[in-house]
C-alpha positions in Angstrom: 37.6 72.3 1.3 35.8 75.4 0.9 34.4 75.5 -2.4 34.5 79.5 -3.2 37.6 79.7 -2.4 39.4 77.9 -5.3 39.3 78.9 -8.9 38.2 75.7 -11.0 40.6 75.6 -14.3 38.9 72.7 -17.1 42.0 70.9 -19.0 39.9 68.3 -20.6 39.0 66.8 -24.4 37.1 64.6 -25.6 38.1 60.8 -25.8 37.8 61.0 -29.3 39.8 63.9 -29.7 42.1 62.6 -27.4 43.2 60.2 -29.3 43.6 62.1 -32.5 45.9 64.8 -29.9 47.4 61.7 -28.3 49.6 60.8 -31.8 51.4 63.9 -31.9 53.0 62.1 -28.7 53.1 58.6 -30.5 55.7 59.6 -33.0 58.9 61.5 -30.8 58.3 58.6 -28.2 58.9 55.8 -30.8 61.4 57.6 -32.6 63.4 58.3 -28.4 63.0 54.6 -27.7 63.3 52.7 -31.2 66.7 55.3 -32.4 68.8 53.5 -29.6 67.4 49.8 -29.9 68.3 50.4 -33.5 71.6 51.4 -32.8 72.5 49.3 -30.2 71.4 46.1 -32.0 71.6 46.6 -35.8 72.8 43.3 -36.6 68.9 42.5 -35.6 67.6 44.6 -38.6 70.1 43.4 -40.9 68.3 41.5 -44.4 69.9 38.6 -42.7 68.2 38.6 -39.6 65.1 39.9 -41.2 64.6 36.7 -43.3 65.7 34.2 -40.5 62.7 35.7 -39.1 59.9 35.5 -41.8 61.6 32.1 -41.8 60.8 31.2 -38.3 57.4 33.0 -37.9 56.7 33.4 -41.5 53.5 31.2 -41.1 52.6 32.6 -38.0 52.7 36.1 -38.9 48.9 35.8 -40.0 48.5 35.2 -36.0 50.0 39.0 -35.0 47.1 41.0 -35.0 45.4 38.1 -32.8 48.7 37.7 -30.2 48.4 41.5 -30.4 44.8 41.8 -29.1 45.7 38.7 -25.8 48.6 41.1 -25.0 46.9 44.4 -25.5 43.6 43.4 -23.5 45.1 42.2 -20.7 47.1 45.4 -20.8 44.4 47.7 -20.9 43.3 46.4 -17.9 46.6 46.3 -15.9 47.7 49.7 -17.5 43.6 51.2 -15.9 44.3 49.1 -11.9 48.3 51.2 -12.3 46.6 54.3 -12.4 43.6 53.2 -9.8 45.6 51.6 -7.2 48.0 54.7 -7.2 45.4 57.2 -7.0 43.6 54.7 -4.6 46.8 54.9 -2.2 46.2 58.7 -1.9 42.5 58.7 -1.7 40.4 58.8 1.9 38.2 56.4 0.7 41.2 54.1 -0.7 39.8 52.1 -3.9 36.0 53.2 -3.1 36.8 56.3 -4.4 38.1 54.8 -8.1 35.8 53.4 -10.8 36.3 51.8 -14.4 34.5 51.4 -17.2 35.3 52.0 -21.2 34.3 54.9 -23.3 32.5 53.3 -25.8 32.2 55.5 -28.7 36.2 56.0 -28.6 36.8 52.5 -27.9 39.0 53.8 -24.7 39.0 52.2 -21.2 39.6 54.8 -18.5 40.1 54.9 -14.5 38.1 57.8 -13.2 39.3 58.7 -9.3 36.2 60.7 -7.6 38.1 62.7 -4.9 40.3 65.8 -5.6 44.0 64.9 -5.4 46.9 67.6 -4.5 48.8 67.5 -8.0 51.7 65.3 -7.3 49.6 62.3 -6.4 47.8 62.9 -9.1 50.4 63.2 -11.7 52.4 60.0 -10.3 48.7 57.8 -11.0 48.6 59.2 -14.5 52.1 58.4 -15.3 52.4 55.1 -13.3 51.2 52.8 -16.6 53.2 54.6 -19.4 56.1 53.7 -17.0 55.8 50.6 -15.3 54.0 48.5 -18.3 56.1 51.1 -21.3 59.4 53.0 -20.5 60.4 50.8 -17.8 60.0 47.3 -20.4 61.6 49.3 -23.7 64.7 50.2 -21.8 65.5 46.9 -20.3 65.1 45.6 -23.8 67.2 48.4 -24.9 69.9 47.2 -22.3 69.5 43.3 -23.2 68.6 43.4 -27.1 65.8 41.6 -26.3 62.8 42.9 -29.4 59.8 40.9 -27.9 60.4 43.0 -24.5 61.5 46.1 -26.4 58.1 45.8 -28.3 56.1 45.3 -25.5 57.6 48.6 -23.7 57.2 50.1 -27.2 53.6 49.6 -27.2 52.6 50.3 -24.2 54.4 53.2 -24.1 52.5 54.3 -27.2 49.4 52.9 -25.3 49.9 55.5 -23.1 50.0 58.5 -25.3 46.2 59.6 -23.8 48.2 60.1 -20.1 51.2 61.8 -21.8 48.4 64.3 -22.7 46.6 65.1 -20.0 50.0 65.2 -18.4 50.7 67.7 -20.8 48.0 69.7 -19.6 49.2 69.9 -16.5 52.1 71.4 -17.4 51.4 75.1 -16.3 49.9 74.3 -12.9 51.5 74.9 -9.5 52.5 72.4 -6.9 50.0 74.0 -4.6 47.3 73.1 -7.1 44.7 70.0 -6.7 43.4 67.9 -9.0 39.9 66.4 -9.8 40.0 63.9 -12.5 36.9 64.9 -15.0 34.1 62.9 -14.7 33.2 62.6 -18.3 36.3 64.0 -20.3 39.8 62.7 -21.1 41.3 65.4 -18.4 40.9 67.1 -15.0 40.0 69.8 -13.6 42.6 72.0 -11.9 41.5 73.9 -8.3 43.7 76.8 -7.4 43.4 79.0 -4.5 41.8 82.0 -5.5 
């Protein structure tokens, strides 16, 4: 690819600032997925049901933030080899080209692809996590009344909030475009012919 002959675009932030940006995406998605469950199932959030619950798990409600942290680590890792392995498949160099590691100062893992991707590809790796591990799990439990795997789409789809906005960012470019993921920024860089 010659070089000159593309204009380079930046769409990036920083991780931190991603994640600040990333919540005005948090809120419409829960509100979208939890309306329905609601809806569908309210006999689940009567007072009723409610108490049979702190009546179950009362005790073990202490334990949350502790179950949350085995599901959500786990996760983070899955939800980083979705986004990988799909960028992998349309990489010359396959998996050589993807790395991982975690931003430290944001507390944020990330899946950094090192060759330039037409835009397609490389929308379909950034959105592969917030469905397969969040949209995909919330409406099955939607269908089924099922809350555990309601919650788990439900979190996951918030876990991916940081992809809905770089995704977001994309929104303006062509299907012509390509795509290098940033090296040190939550983003990409957008190549268009000149």
């Amino acid at each position: 690819m010659a070089e000159d002959s593309y204009k380079r675009i930046e769409l990036a932030t920083t991780a931190t600032d991603a994640n600040v940006q990333a919540l005005a995406f948090a809120f419409p998605v829960m509100l979208v997925l939890l309306l329905p469950y609601v809806l569908l199932w309210p006999e689940q959030f009567s007072s009723e049901a409610l108490r049979e619950v702190a009546k179950v798990y009362g005790g073990h409600m202490l334990f949350l933030p502790f179950l949350m942290m085995l599901v959500f680590i786990p996760g983070a890792v899955v939800h980083e080899l979705l986004h990988g392995l799909t960028w992998a498949a349309f990489c010359k160099n396959g998996v050589r080209s993807i790395k991982y590691g975690i931003h430290w100062k944001a507390l944020s893992p990330y899946c950094h692809c090192g060759e330039v991707l037409p835009l397609k590809p490389y929308i379909l790796g950034g959105m592969m996590p917030g469905m397969v591990m969040g949209i995909l799990p919330a409406l099955i439990g939607i269908f089924i009344g099922n809350p555990w795997v309601f919650f788990f789409g439900l979190f996951f789809t918030l876990a991916a909030a940081g992809d809905m906005l770089v995704l977001w960012m994309l929104r303006h470019c062509h299907s012509t475009d390509l795509v290098q993921d940033h090296p040190d920024k939550i983003g990409c860089f957008v190549l268009r012919k000149a």
